[in-house]
N, C-alpha and C positions, 0 to 999 in steps of 0.2 A: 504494500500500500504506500501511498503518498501521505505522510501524516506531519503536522505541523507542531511544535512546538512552542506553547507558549509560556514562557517562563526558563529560569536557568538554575533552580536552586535543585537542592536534592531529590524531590523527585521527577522531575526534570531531569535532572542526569540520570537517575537509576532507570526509570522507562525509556530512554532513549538510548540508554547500554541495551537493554534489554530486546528494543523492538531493531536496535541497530544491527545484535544479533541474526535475530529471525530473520535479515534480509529486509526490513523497510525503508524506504527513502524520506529520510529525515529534515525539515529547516527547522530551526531553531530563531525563535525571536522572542525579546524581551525587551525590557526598558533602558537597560544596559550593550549598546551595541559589541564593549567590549567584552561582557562576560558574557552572550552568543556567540562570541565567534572564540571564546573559548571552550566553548560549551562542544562545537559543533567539533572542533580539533579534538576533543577528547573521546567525541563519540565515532572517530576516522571519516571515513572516504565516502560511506553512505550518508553525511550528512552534511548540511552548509549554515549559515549563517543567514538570515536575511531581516529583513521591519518586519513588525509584528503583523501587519498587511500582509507581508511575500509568504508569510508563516500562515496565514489561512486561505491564500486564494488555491484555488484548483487542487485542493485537499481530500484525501478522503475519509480522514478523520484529524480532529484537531485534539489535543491537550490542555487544558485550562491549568496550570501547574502554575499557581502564585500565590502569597498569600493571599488572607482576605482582603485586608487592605488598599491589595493591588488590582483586585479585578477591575473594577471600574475602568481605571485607568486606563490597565493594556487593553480590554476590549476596546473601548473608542481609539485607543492606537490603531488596530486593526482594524478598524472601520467598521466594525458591527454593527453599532446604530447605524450604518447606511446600507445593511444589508449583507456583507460582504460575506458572515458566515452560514446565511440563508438554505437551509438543505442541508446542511454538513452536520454529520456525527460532532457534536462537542461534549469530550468526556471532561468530568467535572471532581477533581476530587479533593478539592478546598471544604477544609474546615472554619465556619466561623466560628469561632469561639474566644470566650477569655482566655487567654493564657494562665495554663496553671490551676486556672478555676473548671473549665469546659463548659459552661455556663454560654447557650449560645446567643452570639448577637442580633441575628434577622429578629426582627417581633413575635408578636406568638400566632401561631399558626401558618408562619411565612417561613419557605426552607430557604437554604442559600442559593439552590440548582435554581428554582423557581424565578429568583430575584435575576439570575444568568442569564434566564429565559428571555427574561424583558429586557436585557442590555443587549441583548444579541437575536433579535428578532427574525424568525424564520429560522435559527439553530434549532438541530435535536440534541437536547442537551440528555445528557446521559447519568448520573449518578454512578460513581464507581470509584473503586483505588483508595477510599478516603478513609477506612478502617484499616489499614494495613503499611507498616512502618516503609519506607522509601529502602530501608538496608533489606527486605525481603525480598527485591526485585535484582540486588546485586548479590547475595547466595546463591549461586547455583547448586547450592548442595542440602539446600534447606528444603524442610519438608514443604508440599505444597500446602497453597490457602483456598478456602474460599473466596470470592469476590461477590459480595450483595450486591447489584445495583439496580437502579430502575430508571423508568424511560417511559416518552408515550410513545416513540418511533419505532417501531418491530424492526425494519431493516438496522438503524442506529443503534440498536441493542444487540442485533447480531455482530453489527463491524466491532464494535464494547466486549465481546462474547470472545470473537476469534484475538481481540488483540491483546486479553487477558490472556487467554491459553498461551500466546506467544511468546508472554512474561515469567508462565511457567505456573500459572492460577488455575482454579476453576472456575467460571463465572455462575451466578445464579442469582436469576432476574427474580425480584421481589415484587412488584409490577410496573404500577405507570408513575408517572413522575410526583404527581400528588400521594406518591411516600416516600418520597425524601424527607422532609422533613422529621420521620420516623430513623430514619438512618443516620442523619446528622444530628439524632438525639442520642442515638446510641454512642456514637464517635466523643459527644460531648459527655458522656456517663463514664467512657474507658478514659480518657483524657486525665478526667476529674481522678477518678482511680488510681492511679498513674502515675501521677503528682502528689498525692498522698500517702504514696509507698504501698497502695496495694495493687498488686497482679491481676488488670481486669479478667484476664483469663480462669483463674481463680474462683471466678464468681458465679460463673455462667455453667448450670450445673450439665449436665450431660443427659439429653433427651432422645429417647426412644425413638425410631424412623419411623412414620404412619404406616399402616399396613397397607400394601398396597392389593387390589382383589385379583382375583386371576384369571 
């Protein structure tokens, strides 16, 4: 695939090692020209440097990899409000939250993916990646994970689907986009955990598979 990269921080790098692996054709763009184009040198020859623009046109999936703070921003860099990422897979796997607290920022009953929605208008935005540490994707040797995510675009949650498996994941679609907000409560509950020295893992007991009829 053609996949764009927005942002340069960690996981931004570790998905971009990861899908640079599998063979996909990478730009990388951020608010920083020069740590894109450091970004793209670290992830070699399948990947380039370009604006946050050149990172979402003729894409067939984009990365939203910034923090919160930042979204805004680099989407109007890339021209979202005018359309630009209209149709396109946009995977989403920013956490808003407090720091330290996980205490999330959107209002209540408003997710962050949702809020993505409206800045990038005509994007299928995608919920995914946002439970799971940026150093899982650079293990190759680490046991595989789950990936929850959800979406209202069936095609978009497929390209989300194949480019988890890529990273070394399993994906498993939770449903449409109106439960994010459920998933970025969850992220904000391990967070809080996390920070308080207990092991979200820890918590979440271990349940039974549904029977399934034959």
């Amino acid at each position: 695939m053609r996949i764009g990269i927005l942002g340069t921080g960690t996981m931004a790098a570790a998905l971009g090692e990861a899908w640079s692996r599998a063979g996909h054709e990478l730009v990388v763009g951020g608010r920083s020209e020069a740590k894109a184009l450091a970004l793209a040198e670290k992830l070699g020859s399948s990947a380039r440097a370009g604006t946050p623009r050149e990172a979402v046109t003729e894409r067939d999936a984009v990365l939203l990899a910034v923090l919160w703070d930042g979204v805004e921003d680099v989407l109007r860099s890339a021209g979202a409000d005018e359309g630009t990422l209209a149709g396109t897979p946009l995977i989403d796997p920013t956490n808003a939250v407090e720091h330290g607290v996980g205490v999330l920022l959107t209002p209540a009953g408003v997710a962050a993916a949702q809020r993505i929605a409206e800045l990038a208008p005509g994007a299928h935005v995608v919920k995914a990646f946002h439970l799971v540490p940026s150093s899982q994707w650079t293990d190759q040797g680490g046991s595989p994970v789950t990936v929850p995510m959800c979406g209202d675009d069936p095609r978009a949650l497929r390209v989300a689907g194949e480019l988890v498996r890529d990273a070394g994941g399993s994906p498993a679609v939770l449903g449409t986009l109106d439960r994010a907000r459920q998933l970025e409560e969850v992220a904000g509950f391990a967070i809080g955990l996390a920070f308080g020295g207990v092991d979200p893992n820890s918590t979440i007991p271990r349940m039974p598979a549904p029977a399934v009829a034959p």
